[in-house]
N, CA, C and O atoms as a CHARMM CRD file, in Angstrom:
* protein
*
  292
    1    1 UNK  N    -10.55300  -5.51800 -17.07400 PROA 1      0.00000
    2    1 UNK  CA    -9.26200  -5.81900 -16.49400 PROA 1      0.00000
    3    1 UNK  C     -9.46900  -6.40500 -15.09600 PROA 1      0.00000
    4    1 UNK  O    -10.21200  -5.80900 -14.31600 PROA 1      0.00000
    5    2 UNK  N     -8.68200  -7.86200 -14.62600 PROA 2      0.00000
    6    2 UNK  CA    -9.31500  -7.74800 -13.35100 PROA 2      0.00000
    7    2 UNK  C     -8.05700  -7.03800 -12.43400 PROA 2      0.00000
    8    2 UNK  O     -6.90100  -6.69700 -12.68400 PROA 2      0.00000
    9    3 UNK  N     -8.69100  -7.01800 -11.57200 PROA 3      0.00000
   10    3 UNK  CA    -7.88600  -6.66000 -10.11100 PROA 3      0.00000
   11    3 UNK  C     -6.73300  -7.59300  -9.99400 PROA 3      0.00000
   12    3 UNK  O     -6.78200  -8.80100 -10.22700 PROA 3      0.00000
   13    4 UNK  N     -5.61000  -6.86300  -9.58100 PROA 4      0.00000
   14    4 UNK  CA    -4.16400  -7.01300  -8.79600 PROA 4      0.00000
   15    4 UNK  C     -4.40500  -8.29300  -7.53600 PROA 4      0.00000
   16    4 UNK  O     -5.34700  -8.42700  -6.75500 PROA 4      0.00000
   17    5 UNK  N     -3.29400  -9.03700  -7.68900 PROA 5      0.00000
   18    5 UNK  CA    -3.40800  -9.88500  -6.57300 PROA 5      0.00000
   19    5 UNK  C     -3.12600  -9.53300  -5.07900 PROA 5      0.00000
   20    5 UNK  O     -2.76000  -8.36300  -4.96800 PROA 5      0.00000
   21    6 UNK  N     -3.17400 -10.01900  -4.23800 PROA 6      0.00000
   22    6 UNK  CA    -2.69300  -9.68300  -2.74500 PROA 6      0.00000
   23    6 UNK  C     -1.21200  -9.91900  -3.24600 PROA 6      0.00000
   24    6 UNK  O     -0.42200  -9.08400  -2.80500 PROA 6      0.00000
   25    7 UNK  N     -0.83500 -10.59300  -3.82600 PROA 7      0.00000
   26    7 UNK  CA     1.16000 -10.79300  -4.00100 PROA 7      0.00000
   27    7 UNK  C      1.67900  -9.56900  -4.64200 PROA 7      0.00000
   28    7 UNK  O      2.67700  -8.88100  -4.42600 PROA 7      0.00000
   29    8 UNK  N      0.61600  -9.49000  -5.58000 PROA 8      0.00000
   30    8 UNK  CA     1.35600  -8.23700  -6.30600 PROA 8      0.00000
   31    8 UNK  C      1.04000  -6.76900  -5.50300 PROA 8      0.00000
   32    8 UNK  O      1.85600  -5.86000  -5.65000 PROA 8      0.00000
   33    9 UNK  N     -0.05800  -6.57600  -4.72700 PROA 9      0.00000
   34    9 UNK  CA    -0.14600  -5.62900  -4.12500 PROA 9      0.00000
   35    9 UNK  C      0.95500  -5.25600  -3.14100 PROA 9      0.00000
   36    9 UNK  O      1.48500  -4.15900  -2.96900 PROA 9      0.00000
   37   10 UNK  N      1.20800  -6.58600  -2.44800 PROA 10     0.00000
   38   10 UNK  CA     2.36300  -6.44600  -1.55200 PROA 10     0.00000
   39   10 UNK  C      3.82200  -6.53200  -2.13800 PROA 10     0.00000
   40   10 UNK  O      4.78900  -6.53800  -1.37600 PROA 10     0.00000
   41   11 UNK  N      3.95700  -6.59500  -3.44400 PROA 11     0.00000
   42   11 UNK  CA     5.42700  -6.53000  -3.80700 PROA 11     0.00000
   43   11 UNK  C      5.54800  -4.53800  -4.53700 PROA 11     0.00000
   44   11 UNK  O      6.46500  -3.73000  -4.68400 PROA 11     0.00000
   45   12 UNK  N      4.54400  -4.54200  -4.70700 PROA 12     0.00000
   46   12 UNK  CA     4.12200  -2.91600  -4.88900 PROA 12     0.00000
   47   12 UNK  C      4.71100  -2.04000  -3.71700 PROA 12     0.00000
   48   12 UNK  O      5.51800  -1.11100  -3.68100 PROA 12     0.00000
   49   13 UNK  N      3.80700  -2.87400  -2.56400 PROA 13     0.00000
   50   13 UNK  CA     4.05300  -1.81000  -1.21900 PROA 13     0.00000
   51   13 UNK  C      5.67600  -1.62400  -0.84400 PROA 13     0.00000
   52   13 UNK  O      6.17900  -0.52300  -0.61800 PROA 13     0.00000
   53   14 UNK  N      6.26900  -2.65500  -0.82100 PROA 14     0.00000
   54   14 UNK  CA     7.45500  -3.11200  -0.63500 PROA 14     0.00000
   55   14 UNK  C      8.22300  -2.19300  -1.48800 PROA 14     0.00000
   56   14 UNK  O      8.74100  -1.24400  -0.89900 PROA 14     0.00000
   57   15 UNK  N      8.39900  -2.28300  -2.74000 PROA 15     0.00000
   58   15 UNK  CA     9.15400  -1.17300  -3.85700 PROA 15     0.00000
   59   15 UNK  C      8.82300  -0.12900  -3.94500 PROA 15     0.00000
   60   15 UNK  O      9.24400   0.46600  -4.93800 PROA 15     0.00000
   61   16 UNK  N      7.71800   0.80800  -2.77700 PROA 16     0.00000
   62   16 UNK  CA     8.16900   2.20500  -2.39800 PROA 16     0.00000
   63   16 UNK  C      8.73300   2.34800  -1.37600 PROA 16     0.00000
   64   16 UNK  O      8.58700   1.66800  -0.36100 PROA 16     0.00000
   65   17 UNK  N      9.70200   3.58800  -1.60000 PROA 17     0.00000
   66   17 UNK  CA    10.28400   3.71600  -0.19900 PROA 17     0.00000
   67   17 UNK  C      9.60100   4.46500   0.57000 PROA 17     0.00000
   68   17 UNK  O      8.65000   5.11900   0.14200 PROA 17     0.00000
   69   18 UNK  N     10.03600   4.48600   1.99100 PROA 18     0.00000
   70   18 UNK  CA     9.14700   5.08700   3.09300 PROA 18     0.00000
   71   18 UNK  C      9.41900   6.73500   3.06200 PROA 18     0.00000
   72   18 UNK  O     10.52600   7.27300   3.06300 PROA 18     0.00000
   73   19 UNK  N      8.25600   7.32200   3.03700 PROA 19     0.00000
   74   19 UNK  CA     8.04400   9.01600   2.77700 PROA 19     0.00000
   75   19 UNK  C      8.86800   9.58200   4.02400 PROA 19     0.00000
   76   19 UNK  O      9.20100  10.76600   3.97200 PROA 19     0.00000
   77   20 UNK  N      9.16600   8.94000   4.96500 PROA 20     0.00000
   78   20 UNK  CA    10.15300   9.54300   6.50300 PROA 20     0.00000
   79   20 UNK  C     10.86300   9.90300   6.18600 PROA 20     0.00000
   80   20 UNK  O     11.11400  11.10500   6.25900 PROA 20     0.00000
   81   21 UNK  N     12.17900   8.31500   5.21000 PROA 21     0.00000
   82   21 UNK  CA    13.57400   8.71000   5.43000 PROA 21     0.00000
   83   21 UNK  C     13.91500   7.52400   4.49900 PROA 21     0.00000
   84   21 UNK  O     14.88800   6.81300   4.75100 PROA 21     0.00000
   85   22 UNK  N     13.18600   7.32000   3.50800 PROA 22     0.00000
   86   22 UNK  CA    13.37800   7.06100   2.18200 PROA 22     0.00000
   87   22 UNK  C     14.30800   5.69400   1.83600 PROA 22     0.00000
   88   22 UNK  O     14.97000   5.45200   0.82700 PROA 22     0.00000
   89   23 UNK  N     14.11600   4.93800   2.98800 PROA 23     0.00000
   90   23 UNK  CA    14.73300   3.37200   2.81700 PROA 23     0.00000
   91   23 UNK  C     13.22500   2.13800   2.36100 PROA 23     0.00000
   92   23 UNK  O     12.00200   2.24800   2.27600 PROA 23     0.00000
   93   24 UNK  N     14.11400   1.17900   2.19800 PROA 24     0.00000
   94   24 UNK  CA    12.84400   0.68300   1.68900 PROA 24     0.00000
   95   24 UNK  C     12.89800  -0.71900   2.05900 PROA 24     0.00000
   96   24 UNK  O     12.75100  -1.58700   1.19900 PROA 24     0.00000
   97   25 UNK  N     13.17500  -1.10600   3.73600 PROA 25     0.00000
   98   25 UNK  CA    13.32700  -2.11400   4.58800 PROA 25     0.00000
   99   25 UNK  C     12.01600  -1.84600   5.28200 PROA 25     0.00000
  100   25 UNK  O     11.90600  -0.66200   5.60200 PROA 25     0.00000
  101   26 UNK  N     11.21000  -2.44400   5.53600 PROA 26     0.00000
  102   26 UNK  CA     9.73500  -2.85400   6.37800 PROA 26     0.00000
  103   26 UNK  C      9.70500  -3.87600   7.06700 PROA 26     0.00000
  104   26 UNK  O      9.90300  -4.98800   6.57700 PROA 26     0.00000
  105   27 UNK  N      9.39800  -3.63500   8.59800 PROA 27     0.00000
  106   27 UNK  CA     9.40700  -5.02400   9.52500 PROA 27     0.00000
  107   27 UNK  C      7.89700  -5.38700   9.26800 PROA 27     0.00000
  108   27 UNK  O      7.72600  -6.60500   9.22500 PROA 27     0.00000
  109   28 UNK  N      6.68500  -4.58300   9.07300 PROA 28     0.00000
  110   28 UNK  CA     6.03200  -5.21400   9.07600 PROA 28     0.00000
  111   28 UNK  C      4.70000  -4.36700   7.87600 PROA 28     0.00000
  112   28 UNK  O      4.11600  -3.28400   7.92100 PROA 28     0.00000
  113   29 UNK  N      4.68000  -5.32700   7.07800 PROA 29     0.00000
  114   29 UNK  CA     3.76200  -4.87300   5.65700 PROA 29     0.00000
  115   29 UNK  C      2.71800  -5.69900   5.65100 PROA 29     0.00000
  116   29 UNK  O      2.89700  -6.91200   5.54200 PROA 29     0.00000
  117   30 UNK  N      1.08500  -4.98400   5.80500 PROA 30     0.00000
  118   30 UNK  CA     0.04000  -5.70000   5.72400 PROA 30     0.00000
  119   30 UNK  C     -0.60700  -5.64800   5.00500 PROA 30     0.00000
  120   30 UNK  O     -0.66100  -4.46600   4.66500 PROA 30     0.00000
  121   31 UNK  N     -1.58400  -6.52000   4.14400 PROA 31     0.00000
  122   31 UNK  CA    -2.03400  -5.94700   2.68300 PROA 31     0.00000
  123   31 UNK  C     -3.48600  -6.36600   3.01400 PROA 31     0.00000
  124   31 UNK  O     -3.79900  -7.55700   3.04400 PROA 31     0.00000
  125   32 UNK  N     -4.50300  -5.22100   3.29900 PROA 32     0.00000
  126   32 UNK  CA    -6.18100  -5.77500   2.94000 PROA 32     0.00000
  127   32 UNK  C     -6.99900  -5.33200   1.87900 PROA 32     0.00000
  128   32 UNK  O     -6.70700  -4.47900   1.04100 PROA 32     0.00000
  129   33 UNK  N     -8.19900  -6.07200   1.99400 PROA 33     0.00000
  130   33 UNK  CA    -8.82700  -5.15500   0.43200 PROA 33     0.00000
  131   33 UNK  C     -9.15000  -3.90900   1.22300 PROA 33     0.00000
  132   33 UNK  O     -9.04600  -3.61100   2.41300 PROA 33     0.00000
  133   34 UNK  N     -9.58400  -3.28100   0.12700 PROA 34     0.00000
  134   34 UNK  CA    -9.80700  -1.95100   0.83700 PROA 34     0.00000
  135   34 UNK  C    -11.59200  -1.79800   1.39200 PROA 34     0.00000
  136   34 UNK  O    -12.56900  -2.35300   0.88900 PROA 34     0.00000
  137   35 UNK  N    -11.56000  -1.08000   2.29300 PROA 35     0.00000
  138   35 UNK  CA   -13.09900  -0.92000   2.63700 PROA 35     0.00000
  139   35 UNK  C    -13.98900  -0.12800   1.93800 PROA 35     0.00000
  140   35 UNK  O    -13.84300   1.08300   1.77100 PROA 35     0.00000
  141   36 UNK  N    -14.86300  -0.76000   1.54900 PROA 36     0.00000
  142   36 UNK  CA   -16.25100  -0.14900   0.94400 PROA 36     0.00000
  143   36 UNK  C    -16.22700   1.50100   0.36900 PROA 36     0.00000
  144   36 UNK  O    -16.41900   2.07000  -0.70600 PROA 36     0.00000
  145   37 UNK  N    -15.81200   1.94700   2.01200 PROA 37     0.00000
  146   37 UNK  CA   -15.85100   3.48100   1.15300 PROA 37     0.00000
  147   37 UNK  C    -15.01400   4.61600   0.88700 PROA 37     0.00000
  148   37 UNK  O    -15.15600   5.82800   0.72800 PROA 37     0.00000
  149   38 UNK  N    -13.86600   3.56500   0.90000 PROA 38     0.00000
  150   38 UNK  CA   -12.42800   4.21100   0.28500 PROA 38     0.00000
  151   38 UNK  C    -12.64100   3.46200  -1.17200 PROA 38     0.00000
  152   38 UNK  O    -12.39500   4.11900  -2.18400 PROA 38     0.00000
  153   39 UNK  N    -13.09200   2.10900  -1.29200 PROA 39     0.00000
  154   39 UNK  CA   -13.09000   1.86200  -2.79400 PROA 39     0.00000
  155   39 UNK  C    -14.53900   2.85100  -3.51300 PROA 39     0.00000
  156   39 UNK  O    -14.34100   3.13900  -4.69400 PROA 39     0.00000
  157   40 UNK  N    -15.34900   3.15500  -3.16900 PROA 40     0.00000
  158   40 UNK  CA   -16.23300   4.28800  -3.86400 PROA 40     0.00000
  159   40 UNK  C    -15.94500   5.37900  -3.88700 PROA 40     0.00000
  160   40 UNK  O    -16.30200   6.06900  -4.84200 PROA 40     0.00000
  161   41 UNK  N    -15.05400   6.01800  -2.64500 PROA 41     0.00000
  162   41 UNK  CA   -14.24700   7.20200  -3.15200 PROA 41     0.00000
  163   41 UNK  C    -13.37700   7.51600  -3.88100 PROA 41     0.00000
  164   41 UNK  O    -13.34500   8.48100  -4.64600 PROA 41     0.00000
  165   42 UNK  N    -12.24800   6.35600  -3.61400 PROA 42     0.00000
  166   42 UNK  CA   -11.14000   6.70300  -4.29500 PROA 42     0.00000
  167   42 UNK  C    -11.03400   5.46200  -5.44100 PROA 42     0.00000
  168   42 UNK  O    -10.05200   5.57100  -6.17500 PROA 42     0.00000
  169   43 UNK  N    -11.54900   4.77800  -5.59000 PROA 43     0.00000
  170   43 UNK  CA   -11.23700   3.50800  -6.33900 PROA 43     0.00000
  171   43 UNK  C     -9.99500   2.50900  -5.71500 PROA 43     0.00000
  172   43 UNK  O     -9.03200   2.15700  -6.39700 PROA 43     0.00000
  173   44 UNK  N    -10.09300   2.32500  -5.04000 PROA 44     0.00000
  174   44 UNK  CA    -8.59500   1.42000  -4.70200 PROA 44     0.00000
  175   44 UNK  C     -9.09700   0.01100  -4.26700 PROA 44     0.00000
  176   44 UNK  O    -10.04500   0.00700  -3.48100 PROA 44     0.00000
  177   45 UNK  N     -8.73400  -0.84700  -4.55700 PROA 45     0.00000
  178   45 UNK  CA    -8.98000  -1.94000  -4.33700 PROA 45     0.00000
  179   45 UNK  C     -8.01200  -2.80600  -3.12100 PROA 45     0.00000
  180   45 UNK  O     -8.34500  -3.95400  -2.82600 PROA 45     0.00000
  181   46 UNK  N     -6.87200  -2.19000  -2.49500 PROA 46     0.00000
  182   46 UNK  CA    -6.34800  -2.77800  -1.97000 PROA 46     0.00000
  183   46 UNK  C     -5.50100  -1.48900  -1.08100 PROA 46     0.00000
  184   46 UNK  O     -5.12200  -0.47200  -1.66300 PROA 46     0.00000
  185   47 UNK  N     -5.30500  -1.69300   0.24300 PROA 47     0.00000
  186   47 UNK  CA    -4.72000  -0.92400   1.40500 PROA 47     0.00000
  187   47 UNK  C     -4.15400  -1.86600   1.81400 PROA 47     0.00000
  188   47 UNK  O     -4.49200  -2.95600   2.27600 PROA 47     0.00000
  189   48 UNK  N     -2.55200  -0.98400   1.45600 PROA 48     0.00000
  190   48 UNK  CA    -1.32700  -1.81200   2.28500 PROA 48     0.00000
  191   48 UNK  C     -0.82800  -0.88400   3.32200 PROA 48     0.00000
  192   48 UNK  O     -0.55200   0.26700   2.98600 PROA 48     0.00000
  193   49 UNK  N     -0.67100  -1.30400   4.66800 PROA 49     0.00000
  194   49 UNK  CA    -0.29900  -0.84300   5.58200 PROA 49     0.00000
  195   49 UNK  C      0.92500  -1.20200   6.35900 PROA 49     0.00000
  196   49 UNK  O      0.85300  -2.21300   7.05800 PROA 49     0.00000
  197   50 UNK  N      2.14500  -0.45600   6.33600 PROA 50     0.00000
  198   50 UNK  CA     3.18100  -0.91200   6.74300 PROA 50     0.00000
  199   50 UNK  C      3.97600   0.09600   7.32000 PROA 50     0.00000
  200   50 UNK  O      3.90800   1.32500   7.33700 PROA 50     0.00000
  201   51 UNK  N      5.03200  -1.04900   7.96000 PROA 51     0.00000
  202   51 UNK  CA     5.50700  -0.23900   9.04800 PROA 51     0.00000
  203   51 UNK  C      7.09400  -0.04500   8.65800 PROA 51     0.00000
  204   51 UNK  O      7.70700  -1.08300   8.41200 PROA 51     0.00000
  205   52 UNK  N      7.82900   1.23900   8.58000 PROA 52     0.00000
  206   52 UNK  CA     9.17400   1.50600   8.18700 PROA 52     0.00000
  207   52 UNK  C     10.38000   0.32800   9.47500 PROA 52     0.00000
  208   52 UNK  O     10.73300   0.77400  10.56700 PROA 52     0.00000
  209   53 UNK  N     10.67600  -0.71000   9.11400 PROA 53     0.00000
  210   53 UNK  CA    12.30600  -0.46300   9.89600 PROA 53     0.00000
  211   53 UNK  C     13.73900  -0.16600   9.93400 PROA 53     0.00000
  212   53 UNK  O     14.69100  -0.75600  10.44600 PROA 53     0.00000
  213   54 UNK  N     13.62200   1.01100   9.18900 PROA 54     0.00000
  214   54 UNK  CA    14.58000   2.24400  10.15500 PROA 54     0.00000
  215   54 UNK  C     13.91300   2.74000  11.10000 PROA 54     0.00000
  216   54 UNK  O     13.85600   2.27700  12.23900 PROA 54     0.00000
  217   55 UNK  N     13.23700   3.93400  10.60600 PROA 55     0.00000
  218   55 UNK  CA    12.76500   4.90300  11.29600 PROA 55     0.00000
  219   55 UNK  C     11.13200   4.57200  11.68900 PROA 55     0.00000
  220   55 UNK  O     10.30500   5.46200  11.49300 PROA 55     0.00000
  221   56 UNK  N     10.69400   3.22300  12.26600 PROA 56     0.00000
  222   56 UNK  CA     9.54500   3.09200  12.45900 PROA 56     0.00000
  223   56 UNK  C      7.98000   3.88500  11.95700 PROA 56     0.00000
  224   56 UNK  O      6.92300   3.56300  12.49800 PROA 56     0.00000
  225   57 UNK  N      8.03700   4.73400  11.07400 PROA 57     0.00000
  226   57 UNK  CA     7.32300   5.34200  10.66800 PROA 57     0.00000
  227   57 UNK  C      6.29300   4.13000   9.90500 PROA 57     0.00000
  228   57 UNK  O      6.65700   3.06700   9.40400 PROA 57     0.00000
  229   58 UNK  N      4.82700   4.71700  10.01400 PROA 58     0.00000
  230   58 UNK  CA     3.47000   4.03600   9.50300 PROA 58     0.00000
  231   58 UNK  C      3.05100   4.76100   8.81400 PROA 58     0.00000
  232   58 UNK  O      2.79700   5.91900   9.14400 PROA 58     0.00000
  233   59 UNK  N      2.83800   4.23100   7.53200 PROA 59     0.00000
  234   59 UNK  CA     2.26600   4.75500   6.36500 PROA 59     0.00000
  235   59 UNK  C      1.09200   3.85200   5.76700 PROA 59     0.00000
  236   59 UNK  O      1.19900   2.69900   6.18300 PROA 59     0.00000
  237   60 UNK  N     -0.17500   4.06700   4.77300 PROA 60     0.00000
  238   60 UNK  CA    -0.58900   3.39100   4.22300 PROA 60     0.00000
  239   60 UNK  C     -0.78600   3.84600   2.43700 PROA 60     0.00000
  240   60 UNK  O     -0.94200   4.91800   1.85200 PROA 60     0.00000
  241   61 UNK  N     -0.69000   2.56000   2.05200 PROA 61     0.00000
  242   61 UNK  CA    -1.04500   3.05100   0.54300 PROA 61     0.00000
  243   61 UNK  C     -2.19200   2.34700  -0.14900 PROA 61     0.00000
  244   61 UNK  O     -2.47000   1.16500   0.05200 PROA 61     0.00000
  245   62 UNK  N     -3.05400   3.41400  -1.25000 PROA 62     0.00000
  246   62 UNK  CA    -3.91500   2.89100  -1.61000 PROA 62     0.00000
  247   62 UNK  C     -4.03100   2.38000  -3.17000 PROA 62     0.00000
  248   62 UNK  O     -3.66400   3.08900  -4.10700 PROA 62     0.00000
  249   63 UNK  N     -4.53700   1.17700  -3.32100 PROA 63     0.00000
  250   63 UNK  CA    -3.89500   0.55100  -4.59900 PROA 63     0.00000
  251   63 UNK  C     -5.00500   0.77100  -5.54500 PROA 63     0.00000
  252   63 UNK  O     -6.05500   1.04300  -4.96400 PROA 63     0.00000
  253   64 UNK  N     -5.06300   0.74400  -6.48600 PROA 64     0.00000
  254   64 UNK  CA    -6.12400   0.65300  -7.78100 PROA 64     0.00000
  255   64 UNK  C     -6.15200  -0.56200  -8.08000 PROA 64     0.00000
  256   64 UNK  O     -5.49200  -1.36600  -7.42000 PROA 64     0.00000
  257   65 UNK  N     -7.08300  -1.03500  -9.36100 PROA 65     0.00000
  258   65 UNK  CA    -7.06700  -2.33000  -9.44100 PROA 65     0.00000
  259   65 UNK  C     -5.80600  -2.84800 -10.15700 PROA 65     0.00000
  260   65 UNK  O     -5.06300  -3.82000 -10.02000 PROA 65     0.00000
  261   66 UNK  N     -5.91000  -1.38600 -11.28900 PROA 66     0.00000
  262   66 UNK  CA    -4.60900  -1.81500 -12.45000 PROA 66     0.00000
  263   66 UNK  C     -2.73100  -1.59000 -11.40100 PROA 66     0.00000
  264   66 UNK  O     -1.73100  -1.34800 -12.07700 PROA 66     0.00000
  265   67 UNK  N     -2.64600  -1.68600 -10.26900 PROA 67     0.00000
  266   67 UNK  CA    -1.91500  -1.67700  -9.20000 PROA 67     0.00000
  267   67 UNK  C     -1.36700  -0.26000  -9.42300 PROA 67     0.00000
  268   67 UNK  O     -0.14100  -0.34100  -9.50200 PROA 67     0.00000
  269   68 UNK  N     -1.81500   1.07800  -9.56400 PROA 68     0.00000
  270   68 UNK  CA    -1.41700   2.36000  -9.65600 PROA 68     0.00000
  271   68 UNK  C     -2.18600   2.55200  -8.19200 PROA 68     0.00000
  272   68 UNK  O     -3.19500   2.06000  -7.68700 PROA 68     0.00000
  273   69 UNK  N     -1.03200   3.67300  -7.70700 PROA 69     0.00000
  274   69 UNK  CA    -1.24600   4.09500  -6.14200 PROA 69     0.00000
  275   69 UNK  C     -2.11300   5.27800  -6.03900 PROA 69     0.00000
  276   69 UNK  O     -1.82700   6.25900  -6.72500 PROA 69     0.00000
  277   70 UNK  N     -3.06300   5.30100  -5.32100 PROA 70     0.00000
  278   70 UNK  CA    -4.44000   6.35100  -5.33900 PROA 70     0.00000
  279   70 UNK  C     -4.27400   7.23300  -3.91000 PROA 70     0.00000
  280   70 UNK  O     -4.84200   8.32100  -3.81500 PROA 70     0.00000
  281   71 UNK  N     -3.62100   6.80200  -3.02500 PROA 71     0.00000
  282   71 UNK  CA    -3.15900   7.50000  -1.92800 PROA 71     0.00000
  283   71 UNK  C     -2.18400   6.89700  -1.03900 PROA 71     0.00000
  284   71 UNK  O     -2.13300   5.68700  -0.81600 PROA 71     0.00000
  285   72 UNK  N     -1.43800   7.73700  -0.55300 PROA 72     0.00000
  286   72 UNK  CA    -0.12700   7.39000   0.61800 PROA 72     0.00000
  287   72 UNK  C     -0.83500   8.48200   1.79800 PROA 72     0.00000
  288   72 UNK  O     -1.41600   9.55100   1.60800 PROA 72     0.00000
  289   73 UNK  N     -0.55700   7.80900   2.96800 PROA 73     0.00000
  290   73 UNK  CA    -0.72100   8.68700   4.32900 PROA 73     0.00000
  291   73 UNK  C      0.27400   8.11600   5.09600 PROA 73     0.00000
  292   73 UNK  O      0.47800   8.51900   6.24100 PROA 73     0.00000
């Protein structure tokens, strides 16, 4: 199977809402691959990092290849 695109990763990030206060408006959503040893730990191929605008809250999520989410912080 291959890996999820950067478009689709970021239309992923976008259609969860934010764990704060559960809107799902973002001023600012960044999508990278993921580093070396978050993809050997966790398998994720892609870390989107974004920022809530309501409640400014920063979260990141971690993507798999098949675009299933492997961690939120």
């Amino acid at each position: 199977m291959a890996a999820i695109t950067r478009e689709r990763a970021e239309r992923i990030g976008k259609s969860h809402a934010c764990t704060h206060c559960k809107e799902y408006s973002f001023k600012k959503l960044v999508v990278k691959p993921a580093p070396e040893s978050i993809t050997a730990e966790l398998g994720a191929v892609w870390v989107v990092t974004r920022t809530c605008g309501v409640c400014g809250y920063q979260s990141e999520l971690g993507l798999e290849a098949d675009g299933d989410i492997v961690f939120e912080s």
